[in-house]
C-alpha positions in Angstrom: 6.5 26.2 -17.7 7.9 23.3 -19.3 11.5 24.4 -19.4 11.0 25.0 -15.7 9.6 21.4 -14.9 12.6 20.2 -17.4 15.3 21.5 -14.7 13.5 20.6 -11.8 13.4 17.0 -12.7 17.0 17.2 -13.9 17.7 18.5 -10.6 15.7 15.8 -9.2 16.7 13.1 -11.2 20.7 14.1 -9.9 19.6 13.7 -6.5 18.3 10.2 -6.7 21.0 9.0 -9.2 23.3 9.9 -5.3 20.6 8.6 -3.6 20.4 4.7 -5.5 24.6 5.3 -5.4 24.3 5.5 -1.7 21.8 2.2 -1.6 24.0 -0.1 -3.8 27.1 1.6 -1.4 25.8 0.8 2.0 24.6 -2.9 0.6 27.7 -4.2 0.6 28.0 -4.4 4.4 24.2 -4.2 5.3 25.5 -5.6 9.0 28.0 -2.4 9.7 26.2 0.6 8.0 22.6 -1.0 10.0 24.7 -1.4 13.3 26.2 1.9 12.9 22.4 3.3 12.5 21.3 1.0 16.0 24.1 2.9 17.8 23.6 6.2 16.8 19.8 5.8 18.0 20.6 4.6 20.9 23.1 7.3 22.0 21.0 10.0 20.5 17.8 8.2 23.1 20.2 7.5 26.2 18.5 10.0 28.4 15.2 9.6 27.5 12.7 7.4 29.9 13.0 4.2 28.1 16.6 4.6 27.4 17.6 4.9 30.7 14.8 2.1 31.7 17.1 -0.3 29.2 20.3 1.7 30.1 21.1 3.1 26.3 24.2 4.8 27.8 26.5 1.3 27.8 24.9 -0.5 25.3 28.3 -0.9 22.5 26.8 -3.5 20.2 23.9 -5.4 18.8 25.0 -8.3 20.9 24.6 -6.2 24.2 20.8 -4.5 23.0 19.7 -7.8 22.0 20.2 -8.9 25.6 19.2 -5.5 27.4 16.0 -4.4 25.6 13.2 -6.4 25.2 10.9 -7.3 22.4 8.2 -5.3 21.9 4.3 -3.8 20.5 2.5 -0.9 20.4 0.9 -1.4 23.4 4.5 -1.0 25.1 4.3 2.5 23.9 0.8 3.6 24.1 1.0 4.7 27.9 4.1 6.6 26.6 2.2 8.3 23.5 -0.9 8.7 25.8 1.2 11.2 27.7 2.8 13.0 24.9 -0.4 14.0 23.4 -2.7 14.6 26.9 0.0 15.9 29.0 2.8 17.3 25.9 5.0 15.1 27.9 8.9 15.2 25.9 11.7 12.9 26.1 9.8 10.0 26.7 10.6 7.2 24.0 12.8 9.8 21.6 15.0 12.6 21.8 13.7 13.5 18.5 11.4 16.3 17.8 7.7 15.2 17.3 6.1 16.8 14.1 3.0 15.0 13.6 1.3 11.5 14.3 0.3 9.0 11.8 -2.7 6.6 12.4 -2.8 3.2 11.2 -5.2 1.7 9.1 -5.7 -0.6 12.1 -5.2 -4.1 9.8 -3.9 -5.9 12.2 -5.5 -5.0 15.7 -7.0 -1.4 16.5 -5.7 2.3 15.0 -2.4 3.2 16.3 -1.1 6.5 16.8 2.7 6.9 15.6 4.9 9.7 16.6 6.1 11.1 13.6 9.7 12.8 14.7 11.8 15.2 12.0 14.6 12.2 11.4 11.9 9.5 10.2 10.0 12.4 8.1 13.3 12.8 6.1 13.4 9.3 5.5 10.0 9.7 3.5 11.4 12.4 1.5 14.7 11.0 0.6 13.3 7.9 -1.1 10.4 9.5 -3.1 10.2 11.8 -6.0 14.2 12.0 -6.9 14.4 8.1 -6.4 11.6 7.0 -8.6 13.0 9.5 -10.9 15.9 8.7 -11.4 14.9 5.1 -12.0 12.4 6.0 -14.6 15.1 8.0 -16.8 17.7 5.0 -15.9 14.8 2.5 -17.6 14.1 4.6 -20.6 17.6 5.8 -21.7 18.4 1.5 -21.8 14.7 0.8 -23.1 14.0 3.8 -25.7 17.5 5.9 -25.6 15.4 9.2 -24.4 14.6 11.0 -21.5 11.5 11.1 -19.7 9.0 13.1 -20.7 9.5 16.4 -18.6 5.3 16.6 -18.5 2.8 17.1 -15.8 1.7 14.2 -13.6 -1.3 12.8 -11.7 -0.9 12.6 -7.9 -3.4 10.3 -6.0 -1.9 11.0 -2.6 -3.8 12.4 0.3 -2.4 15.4 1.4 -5.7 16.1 4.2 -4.8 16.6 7.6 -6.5 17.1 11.3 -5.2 18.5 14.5 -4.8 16.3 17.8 -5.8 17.8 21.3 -2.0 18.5 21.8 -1.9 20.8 18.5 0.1 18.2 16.5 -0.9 17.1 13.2 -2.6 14.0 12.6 -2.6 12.4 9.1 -0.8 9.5 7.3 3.1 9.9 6.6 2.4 9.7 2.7 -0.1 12.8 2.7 2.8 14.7 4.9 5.6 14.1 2.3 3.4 15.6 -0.4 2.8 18.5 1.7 6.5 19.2 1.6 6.5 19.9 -1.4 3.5 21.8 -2.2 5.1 24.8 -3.2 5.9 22.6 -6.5 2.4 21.3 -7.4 1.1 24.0 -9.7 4.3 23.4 -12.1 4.3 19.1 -11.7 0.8 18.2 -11.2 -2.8 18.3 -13.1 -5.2 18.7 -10.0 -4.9 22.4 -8.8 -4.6 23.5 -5.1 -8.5 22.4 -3.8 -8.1 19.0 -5.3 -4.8 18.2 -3.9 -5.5 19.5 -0.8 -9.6 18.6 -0.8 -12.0 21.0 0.1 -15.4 19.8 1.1 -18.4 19.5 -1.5 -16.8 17.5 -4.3 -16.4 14.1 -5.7 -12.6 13.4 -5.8 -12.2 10.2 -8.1 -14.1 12.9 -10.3 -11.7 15.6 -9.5 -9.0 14.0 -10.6 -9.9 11.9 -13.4 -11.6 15.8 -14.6 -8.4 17.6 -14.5 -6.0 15.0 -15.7 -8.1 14.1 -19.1 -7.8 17.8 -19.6 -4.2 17.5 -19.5 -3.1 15.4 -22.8 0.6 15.6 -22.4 0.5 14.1 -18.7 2.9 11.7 -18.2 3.0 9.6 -15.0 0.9 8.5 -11.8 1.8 9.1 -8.6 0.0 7.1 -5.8 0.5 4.9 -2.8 -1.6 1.9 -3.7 -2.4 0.8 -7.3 -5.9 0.7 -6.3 -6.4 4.3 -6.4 -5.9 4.5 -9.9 -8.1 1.3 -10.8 -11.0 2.8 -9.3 -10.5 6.3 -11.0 -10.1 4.5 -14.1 -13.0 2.3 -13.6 -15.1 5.6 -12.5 -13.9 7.0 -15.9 -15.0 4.1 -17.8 -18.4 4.7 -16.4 -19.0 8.2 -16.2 -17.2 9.6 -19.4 -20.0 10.8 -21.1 -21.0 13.0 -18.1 -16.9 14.4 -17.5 -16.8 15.0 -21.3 -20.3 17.2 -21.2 -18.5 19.3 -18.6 -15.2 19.4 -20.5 -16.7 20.8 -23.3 -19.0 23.4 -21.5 -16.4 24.6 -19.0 -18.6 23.4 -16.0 -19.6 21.1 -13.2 -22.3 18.3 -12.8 -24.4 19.3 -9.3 -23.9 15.3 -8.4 -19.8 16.0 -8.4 -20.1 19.6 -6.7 -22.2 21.2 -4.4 -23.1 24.9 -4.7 -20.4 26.4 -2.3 -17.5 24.5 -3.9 -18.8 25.3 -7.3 -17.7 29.2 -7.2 -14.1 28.2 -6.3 -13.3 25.3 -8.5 -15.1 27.2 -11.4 -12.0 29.5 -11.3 -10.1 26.6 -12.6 -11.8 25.7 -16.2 -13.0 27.0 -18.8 -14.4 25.7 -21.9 -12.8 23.2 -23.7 -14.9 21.3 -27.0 -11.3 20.4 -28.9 -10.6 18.3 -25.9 -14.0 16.9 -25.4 -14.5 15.8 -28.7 -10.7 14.1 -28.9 -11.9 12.2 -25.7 -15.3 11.5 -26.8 -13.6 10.0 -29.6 -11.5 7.7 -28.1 -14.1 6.4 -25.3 -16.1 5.6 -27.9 -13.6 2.8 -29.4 -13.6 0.9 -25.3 -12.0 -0.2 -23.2 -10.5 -3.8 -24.7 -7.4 -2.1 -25.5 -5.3 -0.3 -23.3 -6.9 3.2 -23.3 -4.2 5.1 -21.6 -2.0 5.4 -24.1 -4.9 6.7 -26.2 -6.0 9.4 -23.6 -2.2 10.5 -22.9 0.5 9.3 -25.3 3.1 11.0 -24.0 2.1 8.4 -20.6 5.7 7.2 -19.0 5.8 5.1 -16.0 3.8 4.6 -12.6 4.6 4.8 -9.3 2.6 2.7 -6.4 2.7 -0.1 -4.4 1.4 -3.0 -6.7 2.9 -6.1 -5.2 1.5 -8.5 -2.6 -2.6 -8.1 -1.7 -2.5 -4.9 -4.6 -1.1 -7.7 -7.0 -4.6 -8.5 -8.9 -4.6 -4.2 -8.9 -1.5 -4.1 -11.1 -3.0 -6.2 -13.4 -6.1 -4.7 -13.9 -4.0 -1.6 -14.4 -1.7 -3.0 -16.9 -4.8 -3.5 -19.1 -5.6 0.4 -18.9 -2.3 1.2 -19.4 -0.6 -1.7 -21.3 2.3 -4.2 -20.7 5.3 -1.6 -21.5 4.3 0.6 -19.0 7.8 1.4 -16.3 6.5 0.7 -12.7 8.3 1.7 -10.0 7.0 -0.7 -7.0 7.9 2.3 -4.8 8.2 1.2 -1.1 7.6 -1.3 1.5 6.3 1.0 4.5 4.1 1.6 7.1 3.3 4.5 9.2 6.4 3.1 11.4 8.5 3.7 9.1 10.0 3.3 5.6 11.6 -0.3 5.3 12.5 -1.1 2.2 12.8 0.7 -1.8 12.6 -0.9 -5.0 16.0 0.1 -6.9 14.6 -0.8 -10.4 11.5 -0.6 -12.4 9.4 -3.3 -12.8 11.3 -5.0 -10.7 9.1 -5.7 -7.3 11.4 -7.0 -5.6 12.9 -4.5 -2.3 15.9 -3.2 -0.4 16.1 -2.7 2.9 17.1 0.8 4.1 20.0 0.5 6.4 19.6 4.2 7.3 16.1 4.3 8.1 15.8 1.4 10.3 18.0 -1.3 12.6 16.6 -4.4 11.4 15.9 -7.8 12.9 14.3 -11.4 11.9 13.0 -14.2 12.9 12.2 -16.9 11.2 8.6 -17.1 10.5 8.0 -20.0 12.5 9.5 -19.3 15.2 8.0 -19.0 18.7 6.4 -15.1 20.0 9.0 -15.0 22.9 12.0 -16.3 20.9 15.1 -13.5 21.1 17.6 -15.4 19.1 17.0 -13.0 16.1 18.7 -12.5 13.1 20.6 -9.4 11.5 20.3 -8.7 7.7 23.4 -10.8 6.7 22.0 -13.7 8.3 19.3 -14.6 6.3 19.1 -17.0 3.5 17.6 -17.0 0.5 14.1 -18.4 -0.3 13.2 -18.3 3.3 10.5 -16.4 5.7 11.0 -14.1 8.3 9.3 -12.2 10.7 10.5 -8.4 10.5 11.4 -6.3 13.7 12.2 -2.6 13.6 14.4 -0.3 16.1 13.2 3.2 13.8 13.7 6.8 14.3 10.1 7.2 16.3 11.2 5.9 19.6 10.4 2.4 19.3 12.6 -0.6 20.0 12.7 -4.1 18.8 9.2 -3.3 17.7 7.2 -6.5 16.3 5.5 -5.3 13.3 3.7 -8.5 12.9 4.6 -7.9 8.7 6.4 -11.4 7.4 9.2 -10.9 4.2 10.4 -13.7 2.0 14.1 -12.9 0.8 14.3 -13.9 -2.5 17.5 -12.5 -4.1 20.4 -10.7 -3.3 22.3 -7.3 -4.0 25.6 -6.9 -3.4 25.4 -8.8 0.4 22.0 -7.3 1.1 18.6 -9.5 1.0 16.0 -8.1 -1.5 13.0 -9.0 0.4 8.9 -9.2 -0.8 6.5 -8.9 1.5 4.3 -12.1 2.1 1.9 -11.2 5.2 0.9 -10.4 7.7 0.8 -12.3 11.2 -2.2 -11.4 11.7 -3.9 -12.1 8.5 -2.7 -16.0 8.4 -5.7 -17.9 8.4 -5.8 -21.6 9.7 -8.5 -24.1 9.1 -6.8 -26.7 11.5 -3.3 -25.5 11.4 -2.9 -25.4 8.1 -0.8 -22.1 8.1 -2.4 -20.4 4.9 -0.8 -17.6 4.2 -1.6 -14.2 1.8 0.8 -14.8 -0.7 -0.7 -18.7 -1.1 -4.1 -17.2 -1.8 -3.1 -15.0 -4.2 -1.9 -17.8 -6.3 -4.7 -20.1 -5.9 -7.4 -16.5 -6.6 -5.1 -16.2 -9.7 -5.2 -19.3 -11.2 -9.1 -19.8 -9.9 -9.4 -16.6 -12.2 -7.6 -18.3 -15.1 -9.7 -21.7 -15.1 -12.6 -20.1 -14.9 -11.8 -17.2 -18.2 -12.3 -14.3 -15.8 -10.1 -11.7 -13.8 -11.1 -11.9 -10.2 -10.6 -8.3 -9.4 -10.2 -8.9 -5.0 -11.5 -11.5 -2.9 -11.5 -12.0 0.8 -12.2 -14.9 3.3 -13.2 -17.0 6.3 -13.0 -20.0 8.3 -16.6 -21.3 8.7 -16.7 -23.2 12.0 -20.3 -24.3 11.7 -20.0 -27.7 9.3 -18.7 -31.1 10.5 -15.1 -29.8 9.7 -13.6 -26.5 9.5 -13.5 -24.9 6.2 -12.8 -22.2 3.9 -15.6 -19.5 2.7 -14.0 -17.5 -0.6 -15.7 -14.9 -1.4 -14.1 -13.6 -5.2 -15.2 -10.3 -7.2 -15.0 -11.3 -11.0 -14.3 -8.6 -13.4 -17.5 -9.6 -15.2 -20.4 -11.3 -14.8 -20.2 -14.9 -13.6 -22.6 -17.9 -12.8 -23.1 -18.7 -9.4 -21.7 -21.9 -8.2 -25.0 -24.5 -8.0 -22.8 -27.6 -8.7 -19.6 -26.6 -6.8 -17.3 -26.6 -9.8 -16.0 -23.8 -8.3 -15.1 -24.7 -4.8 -13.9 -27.8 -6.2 -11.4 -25.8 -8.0 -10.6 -23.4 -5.6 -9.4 -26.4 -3.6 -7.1 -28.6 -5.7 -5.7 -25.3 -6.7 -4.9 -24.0 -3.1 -3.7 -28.0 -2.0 -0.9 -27.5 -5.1 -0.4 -24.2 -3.6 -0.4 -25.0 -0.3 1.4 -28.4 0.8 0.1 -28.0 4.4 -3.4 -27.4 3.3 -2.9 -30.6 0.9 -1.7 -32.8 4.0 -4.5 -31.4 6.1 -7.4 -32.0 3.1 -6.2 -35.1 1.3 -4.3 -37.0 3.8 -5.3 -36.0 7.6 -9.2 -35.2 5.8 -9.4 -33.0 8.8 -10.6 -30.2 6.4 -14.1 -29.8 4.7 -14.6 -28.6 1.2 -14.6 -25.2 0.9 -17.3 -23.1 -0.5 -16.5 -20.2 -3.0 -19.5 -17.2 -3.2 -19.6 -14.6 -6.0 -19.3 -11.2 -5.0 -21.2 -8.4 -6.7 -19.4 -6.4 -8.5 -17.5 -3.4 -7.4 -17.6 -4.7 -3.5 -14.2 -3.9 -2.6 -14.4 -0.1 -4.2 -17.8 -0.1 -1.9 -15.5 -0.8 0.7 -12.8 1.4 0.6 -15.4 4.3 -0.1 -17.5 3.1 3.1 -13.7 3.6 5.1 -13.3 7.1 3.5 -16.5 7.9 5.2 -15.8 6.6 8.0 -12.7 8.6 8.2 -9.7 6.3 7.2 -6.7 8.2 4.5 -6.9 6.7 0.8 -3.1 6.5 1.7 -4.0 3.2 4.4 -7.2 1.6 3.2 -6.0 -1.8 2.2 -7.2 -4.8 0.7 -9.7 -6.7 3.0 -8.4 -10.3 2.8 -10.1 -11.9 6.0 -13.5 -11.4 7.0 -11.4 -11.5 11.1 -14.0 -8.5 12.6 -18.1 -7.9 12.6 -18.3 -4.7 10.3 -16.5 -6.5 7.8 -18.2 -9.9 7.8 -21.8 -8.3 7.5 -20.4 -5.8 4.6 -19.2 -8.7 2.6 -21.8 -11.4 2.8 -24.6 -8.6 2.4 -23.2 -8.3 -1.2 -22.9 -11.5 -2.8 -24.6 -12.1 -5.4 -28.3 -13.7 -4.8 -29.4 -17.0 -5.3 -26.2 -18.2 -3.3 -26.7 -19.9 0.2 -24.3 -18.0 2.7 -23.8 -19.5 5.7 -24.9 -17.6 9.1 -22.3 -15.8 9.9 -24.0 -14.5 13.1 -23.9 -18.2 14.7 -20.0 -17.9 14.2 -18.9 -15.1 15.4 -21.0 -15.2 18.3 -19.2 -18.4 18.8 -15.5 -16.6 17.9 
C-alpha cells in the first residue's frame, strides 16, 4: 500500500508544483488575469434573469459593470434561490449547473443557502490536496533535504450530507471536496469508511482520535479549522486510559458506541496490546512536552485554518505538536467561495485567487452605499479593506461583510490577512474595536497573567453610567476570579495600547467605563461547538464565538462562568437591544 500512496502523492505533489506556478504567473498582473475572469462570467451569465436585468451582453469592462450592476447581499438573491429550490427554477442568477447548496454558519446574520454550481466546485478542488502538498515537500527538501513522508493521514473534515426539497445536496463546500475523492481514503487516511462518512451511534472525537493512535506511522492533519484537532487532542488527553483499554482488547466502550453501530465498526479492529502498551507508555510521561511527536514520529505538517479568531488554536496546537511543525494556513474561504491560498508554509499570510473570483475593495471605512471601489492593484500596503466578490455562484458585487488587511506583496499581487468581520466590530461609543485588536490585548492579558487563555468572547454592557466592555476569557488552567479588578484593569491599558481609538475614547473623551473581565469555566467554547453539532451546524462552519450579539449565545456564556463572580443581567440588556 505504501508504494501506491508514494505515487499518488508524487502525482499529486506534480499537480500543485503547476498549480503554485500558475499563482505566482497570474500575480504579476492580478488587474488583467481578474478582469479577464469578470468578463468571462459575465458573458457566460448574459441571458440569465439578472444578467439581462443589468444587461451583461454590453458590459466590455470593469469600468462599465462598476456603473451597471449594483452592490449587493444575500438578501438580493434569496427570492432568486427561493425559486430554484421550490420551483427548480434554472437560469436565474447562473448559467452554471447547480450541484449542491452550502449553508452558512449564519455568523453574521441568519443561515444562508449558496448555490453550489460545477465551476466554483472545481475551485475547491484545485487548491486542496496537490497545493498543500506540494508546499509541504517544497518546505522539507529546503528544511531537512527529504521528501515527505509518503504515510497515512488524519482527515477532520465533514464529509455528511442532507438532501433539499428540490433533490440537491445540502452540506458545506469542504465536506463536498472530500467526497470527491473518496475513492482514495482507504489508501491516504486512518479513519475507515463509517467514520469519514459518520454513521449514527458513535462518538466521533473518539473515532478519530481511536483509529489514528492505532496508526504509528501517520503523518499529517487534515482539517478546516485548527480547533478540530485541539479538541480531539484535548479529548485524548482525558480519555486515554479508556481508548488504550479498547486498543488493547480489540473493542468498543458502550459510552462511544451504541449496540447497532457496534457490529459494523467491530469489523474494523482487532486486538492490538503492542500498541496499547507503547501508548500507555508515552501518556503516562504528559502532556508538558509536545506529545505528538511521541505518539507519531514520523508526524510532518498540518493543514487548517489557524490564523485570525483560530489564532489562540494554533498555539495550543503547537504545544501538542511542537514549534517545527510545517503548517500550511490553507485558505481564506467561505461557502461563497474560495478567496484567497496560502503559497507557503508557515507562512499565514494569503493570495488572492484571480481565477476563482473578480475582486473588489473598499476601504474599510468607507460609507455602505460608496461605489468608488477598488481593484486588486489598487490597494496599498498596511491598509483595510472591505472585500466584494463577483464568484462563479451567480452573485455580483456581493458584500461579504469579511474586512482584509494587505500586508505584503507578491509579485504585483496584495497578500492579504483577514481582520473581521463587519459584523463582529464592536463599539462601546464609537470606538471601532475590531477582532484582530482583541486578539492582541486576549494575548498579552494571557501573558501578564502566566496563563494561555484558550477563547474568549464579549459584550457591550449598556446598563452602567457608561458603556463598557464585558470579557469573558477561558484560561487554559485554573485561575482566580477577579475580586480586586486586577484583571479588568489589565485587560484595559492593554486594549488602549492596542487600540488608539479605544485609548482616546477611555483616557481622553472618559466616555468609556472600566471594563469588567469574568472567568469562564473551562472547556466553554468546546461545549459550544458541541451544543451547534447538535443543533445541526457542519464541524466545517462552527466558528469562534467572539461577541455575545444574539440571545442563545448570551445565556450559554454567562451560565458558565465560573461562580463567585457578579455577572451583570443580561436579560435587562437585551430586552433593551
Amino acid at each position: 500500500m505504501k508504494p501506491l500512496i508514494a505515487v499518488i502523492n508524487t502525482i499529486m505533489n506534480e499537480i500543485g508544483k503547476i498549480i503554485l506556478r500558475d499563482i505566482e504567473k497570474r500575480n504579476k498582473d492580478p488587474r488583467k488575469a481578474n478582469e479577464k475572469l469578470l468578463l468571462k462570467l459575465l458573458n457566460k451569465n448574459k441571458d440569465t434573469e439578472y444578467g439581462k436585468k443589468y444587461d451583461f451582453a454590453n458590459i466590455k469592462s470593469f469600468e462599465e459593470y462598476k456603473e451597471k450592476v449594483p452592490l449587493s447581499d444575500y438578501d438580493t438573491y434569496q427570492p432568486y434561490i427561493e425559486r430554484m429550490i421550490k420551483n427548480k427554477e434554472t437560469n436565474l442568477i447562473t448559467a452554471y449547473k447547480v450541484i449542491q447548496y452550502a449553508e452558512t454558519s449564519g455568523s453574521v446574520g441568519v443561515q444562508k443557502k449558496i448555490p453550489i454550481t460545477t465551476k466554483s466546485m472545481r475551485i475547491y478542488e484545485k487548491y486542496s490536496y496537490g497545493r498543500t502538498l506540494a508546499m509541504a515537500n517544497k518546505y522539507y527538501k529546503k528544511v531537512y533535504h527529504k521528501h515527505v513522508p509518503s504515510e497515512k493521514g488524519l482527515s477532520l473534515l465533514e464529509t455528511e450530507t442532507t438532501v433539499l426539497e428540490d433533490g440537491t445536496p445540502r452540506g458545506s463546500v469542504s465536506g463536498a471536496v472530500a467526497s470527491k475523492f473518496r475513492i482514495f481514503f482507504k489508501l491516504f487516511l486512518t479513519s475507515p469508511d463509517e467514520v469519514c462518512f459518520p454513521i449514527e451511534g458513535m462518538n466521533m472525537n473518539y473515532m478519530k482520535a481511536r483509529f489514528a493512535l492505532e496508526e504509528p506511522d501517520l503523518a499529517w492533519f487534515l482539517s478546516s479549522f485548527m480547533t478540530s484537532f485541539v479538541d480531539m487532542l484535548n479529548y485524548i488527553k482525558k480519555n486515554w486510559e479508556m481508548i488504550c483499554d479498547d486498543i488493547e482488547n480489540g473493542d468498543f466502550n458502550p459510552d462511544v458506541c451504541d449496540e447497532k453501530a457496534r457490529p459494523i465498526m467491530l469489523k474494523h479492529v482487532k486486538k492490538n496490546p503492542k500498541r496499547a502498551n507503547e501508548l500507555r507508555e508515552i501518556f503516562k510521561q504528559g502532556f508538558d512536552t509536545p506529545i505528538i511527536p511521541r505518539i507519531w514520529p514520523k508526524f510532518s505538517w498540518v493543514c487548517a485554518i489557524g490564523t485570525g479568531g483560530f489564532s489562540s488554536y494554533t498555539e495550543k496546537f503547537k504545544k501538542y505538536a511542537g514549534e517545527e511543525v510545517a503548517i500550511d494556513y490553507f485558505v481564506y474561504a467561505a461557502s461563497e467561495g474560495m478567496f484567497a491560498a496560502c503559497f507557503n508554509m508557515n507562512d499565514p499570510r494569503y493570495i488572492p485567487l484571480t481565477d476563482s473570483c473578480f475582486f473588489e475593495f473598499l476601504p474599510a471605512d468607507a460609507d455602505d452605499a460608496d461605489n468608488n471601489t477598488l481593484t486588486l492593484d489598487q490597494l496599498e500596503e498596511g491598509k483595510e479593506y472591505e472585500v466584494i466578490i463577483t464568484n462563479q455562484c451567480g452573485f455580483y458585487r456581493y458584500k461579504i461583510k469579511d474586512v482584509i488587511k494587505v500586508i505584503g506583496f507578491q509579485n504585483k499581487c496584495p497578500l492579504i490577512a483577514f481582520s473581521y468581520r463587519k459584523g463582529q466590530l464592536v463599539n462601546a461609543c464609537g470606538e471601532k474595536t475590531t477582532e484582530e485588536h482583541l486578539n492582541e490585548t486576549v494575548r498579552r492579558l494571557g501573558k501578564a497573567l502566566n496563563v494561555d487563555i484558550n477563547d474568549f468572547a464579549l459584550y457591550v454592557d449598556n446598563e452602567t453610567n457608561k458603556p463598557r466592555y464585558v470579557i469573558l476569557i477561558e484560561p487554559d488552567t485554573p485561575l482566580d476570579i477577579d475580586k480586586d479588578g486586577r484583571y479588568s484593569e489589565l485587560f484595559e491599558n492593554i486594549l488602549c495600547d492596542v487600540n488608539l481609538e479605544y485609548n482616546f475614547a477611555s483616557k481622553v473623551r472618559h466616555d468609556v467605563g472600566k471594563p469588567l473581565v469574568l472567568i469562564q469555566q473551562q472547556e466553554t467554547h468546546a461545549l459550544w461547538r458541541e451544543y451547534k453539532l447538535m443543533k445541526g451546524s457542519s464541524t466545517n462552519q462552527v466558528k469562534p464565538v467572539r461577541v455575545l450579539d444574539v440571545p442563545i449565545k448570551q445565556k450559554f456564556f454567562l451560565s458558565l462562568v465560573e461562580e463567585g463572580q457578579e455577572v451583570p443581567n443580561w436579560d435587562v440588556y437585551s430586552k433593551k437591544k
